[in-house]
TISE-42302 format. One line per 8 residues: number of its first residue (from 1); their letters; for each residue y, z, x of N, C-alpha, C. Coordinates in steps of 0.2 Angstrom, whole numbers, plus 5000, padded with zeros to 4 digits. Layout:
<nodes>
NUM> a> Y Z X Y Z X Y Z X ~ ...
</nodes>
This chain:
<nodes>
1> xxxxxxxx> 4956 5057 4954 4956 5053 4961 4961 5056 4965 ~ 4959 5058 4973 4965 5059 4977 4963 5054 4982 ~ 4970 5053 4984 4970 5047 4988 4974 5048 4996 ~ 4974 5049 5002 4974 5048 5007 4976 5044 5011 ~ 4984 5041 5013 4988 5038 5017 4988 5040 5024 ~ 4986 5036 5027 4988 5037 5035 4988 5028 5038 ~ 4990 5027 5044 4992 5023 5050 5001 5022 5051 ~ 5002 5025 5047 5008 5024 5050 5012 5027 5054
9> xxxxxxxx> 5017 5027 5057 5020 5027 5064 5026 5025 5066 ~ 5028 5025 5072 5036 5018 5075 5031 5014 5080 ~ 5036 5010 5077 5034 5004 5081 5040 4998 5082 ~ 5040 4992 5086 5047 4989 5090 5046 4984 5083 ~ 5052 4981 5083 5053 4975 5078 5047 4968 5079 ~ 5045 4967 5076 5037 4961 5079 5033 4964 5079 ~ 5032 4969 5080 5026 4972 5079 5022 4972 5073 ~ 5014 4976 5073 5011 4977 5068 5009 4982 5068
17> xxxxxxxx> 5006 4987 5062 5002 4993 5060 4999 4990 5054 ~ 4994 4995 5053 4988 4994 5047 4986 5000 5045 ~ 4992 5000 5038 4988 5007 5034 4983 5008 5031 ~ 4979 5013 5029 4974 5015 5026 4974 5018 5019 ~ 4971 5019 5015 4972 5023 5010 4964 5026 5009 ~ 4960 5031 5009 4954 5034 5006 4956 5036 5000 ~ 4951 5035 4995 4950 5039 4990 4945 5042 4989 ~ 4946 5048 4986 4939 5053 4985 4940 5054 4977
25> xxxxxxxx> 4936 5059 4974 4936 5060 4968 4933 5056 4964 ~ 4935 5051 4956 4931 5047 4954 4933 5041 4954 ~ 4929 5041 4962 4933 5034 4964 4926 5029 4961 ~ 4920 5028 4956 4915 5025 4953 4919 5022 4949 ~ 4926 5023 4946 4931 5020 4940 4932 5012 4944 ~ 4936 5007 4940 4935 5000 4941 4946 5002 4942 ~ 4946 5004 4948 4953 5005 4948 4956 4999 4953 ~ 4960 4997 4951 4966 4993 4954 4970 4997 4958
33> xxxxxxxx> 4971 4994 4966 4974 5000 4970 4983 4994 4972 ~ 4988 5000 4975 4992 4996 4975 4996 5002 4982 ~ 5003 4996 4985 5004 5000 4990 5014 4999 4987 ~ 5016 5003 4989 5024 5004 4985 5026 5008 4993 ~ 5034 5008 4992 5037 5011 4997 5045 5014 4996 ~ 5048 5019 4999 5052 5021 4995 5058 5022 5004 ~ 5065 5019 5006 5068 5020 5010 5073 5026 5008 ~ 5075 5029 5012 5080 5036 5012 5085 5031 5009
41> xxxxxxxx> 5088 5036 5002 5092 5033 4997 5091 5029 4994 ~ 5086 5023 4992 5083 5018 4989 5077 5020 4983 ~ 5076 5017 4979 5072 5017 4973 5064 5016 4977 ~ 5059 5018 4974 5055 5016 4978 5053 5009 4974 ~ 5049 5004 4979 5048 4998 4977 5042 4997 4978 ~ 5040 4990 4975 5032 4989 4976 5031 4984 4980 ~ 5026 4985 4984 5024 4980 4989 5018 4976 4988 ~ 5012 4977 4986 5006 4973 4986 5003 4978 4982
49> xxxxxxxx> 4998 4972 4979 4992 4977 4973 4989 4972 4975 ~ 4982 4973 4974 4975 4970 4974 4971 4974 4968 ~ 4966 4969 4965 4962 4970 4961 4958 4973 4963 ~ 4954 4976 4959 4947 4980 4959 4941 4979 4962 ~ 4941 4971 4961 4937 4968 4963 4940 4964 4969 ~ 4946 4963 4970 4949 4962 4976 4950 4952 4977 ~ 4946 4952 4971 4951 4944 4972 4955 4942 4969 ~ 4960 4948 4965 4968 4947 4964 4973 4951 4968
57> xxxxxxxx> 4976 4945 4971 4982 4950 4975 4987 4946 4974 ~ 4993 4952 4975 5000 4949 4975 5005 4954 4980 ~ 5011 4951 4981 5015 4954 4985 5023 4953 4982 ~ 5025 4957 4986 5031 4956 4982 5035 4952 4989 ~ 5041 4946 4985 5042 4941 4990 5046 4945 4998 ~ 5050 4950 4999 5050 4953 5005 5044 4953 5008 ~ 5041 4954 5006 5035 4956 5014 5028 4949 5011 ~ 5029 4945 5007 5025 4939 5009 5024 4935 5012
65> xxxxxxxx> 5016 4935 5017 5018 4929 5022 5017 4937 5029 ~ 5018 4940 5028 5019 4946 5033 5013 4948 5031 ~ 5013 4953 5027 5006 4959 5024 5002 4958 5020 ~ 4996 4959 5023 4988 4958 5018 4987 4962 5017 ~ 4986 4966 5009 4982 4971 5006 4973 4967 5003 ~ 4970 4974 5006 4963 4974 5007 4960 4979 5003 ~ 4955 4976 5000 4948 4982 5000 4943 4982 5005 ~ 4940 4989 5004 4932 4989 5006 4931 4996 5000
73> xxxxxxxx> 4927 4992 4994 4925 4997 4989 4918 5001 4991 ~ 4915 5000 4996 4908 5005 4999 4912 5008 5001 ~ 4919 5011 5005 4920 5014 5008 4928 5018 5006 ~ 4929 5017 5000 4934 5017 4996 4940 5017 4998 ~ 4941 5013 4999 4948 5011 5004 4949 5007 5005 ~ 4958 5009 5004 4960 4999 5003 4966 5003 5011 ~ 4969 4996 5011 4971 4992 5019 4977 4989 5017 ~ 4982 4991 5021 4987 4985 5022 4991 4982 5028
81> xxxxxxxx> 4988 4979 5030 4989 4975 5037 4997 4972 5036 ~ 5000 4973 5041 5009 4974 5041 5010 4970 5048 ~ 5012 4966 5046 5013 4961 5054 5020 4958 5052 ~ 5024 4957 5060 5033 4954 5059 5034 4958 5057 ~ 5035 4964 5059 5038 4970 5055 5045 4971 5056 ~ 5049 4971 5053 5056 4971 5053 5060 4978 5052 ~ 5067 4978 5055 5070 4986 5054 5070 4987 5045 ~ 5069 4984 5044 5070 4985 5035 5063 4986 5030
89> xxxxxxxx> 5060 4987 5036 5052 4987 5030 5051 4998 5034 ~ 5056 4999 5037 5057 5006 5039 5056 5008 5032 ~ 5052 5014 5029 5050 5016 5023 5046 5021 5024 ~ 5044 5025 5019 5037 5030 5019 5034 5027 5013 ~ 5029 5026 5014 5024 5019 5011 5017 5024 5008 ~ 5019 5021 5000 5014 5025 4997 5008 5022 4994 ~ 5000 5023 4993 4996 5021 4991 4996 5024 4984 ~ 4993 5019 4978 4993 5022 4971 4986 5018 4968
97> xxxxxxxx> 4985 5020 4964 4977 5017 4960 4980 5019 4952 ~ 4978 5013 4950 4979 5010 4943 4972 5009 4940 ~ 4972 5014 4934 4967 5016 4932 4962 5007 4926 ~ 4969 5003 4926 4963 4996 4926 4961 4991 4929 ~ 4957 4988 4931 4955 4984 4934 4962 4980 4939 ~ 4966 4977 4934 4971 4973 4936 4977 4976 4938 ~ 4980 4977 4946 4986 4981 4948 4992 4979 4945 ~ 4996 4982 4942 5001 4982 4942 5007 4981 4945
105> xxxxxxxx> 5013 4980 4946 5021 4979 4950 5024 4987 4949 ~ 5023 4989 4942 5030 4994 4941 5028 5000 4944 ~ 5027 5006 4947 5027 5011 4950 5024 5014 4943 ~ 5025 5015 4937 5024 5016 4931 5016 5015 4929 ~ 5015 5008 4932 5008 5006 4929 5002 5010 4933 ~ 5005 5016 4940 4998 5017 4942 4997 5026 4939 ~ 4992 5029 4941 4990 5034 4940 4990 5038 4942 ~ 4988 5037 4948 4986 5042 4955 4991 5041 4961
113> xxxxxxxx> 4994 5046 4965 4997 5043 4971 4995 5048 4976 ~ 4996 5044 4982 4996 5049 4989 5002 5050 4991 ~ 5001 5053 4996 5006 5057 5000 5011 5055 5002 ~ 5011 5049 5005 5012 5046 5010 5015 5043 5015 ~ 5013 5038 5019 5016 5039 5028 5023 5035 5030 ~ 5022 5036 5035 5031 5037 5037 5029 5029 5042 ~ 5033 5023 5042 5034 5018 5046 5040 5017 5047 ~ 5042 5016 5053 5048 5017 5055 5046 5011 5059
121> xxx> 5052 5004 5059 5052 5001 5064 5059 4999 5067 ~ 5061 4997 5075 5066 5001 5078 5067 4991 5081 ~ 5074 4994 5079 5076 4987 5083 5078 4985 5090
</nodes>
């Protein structure tokens, strides 16, 4: 499976961006996709996983209340809508798939990862 991050950008404190993630490869698996982030000199962390099916999600309590993660499995690509964005959600934000059904929290639990994109928010 590769996976493809893009929407992200600078944008002013309050604002909103909406990242993307494609999959190609065998994306027919029953994967659990999730979205983590890692800031200059920071551990990377995990922000939202959604199930396979897309009626489990979770976030982690910093960005709760703020960021929706999303499927659309016809078009394989999961979404994460980022609103109230704060100088502290500044990060390069990675898309990963979890090779079972139900996404995981630890960076460990996924399989595959993208690239991924650079959000910068400026105060």
């Amino acid at each position: 499976v590769q996976l493809q991050a893009s929407g992200g950008g600078l944008v002013q404190d309050g604002g909103s961006l909406r990242l993307s993630c494609a999959a190609s490869g065998r994306t027919r698996s029953s994967y659990a996709m999730g979205w983590f982030r890692q800031a200059p000199g920071k551990e990377r962390e995990f922000v939202a996983t959604i199930s396979w099916s897309g009626g489990s999600t979770y976030y982690a309590d910093s960005v709760k209340g703020r960021f929706t993660i999303s499927r659309d499995n016809a078009k394989n690509t999961v979404f994460l809508q980022m609103n109230s964005l704060k100088p502290e959600d500044t990060a390069v934000y990675y898309c990963a798939a979890d090779r079972t059904p139900l996404g995981g929290r630890r960076w460990a639990d996924y399989d595959y990862w993208g690239q991924g994109t650079q959000v910068t928010v400026s105060s």
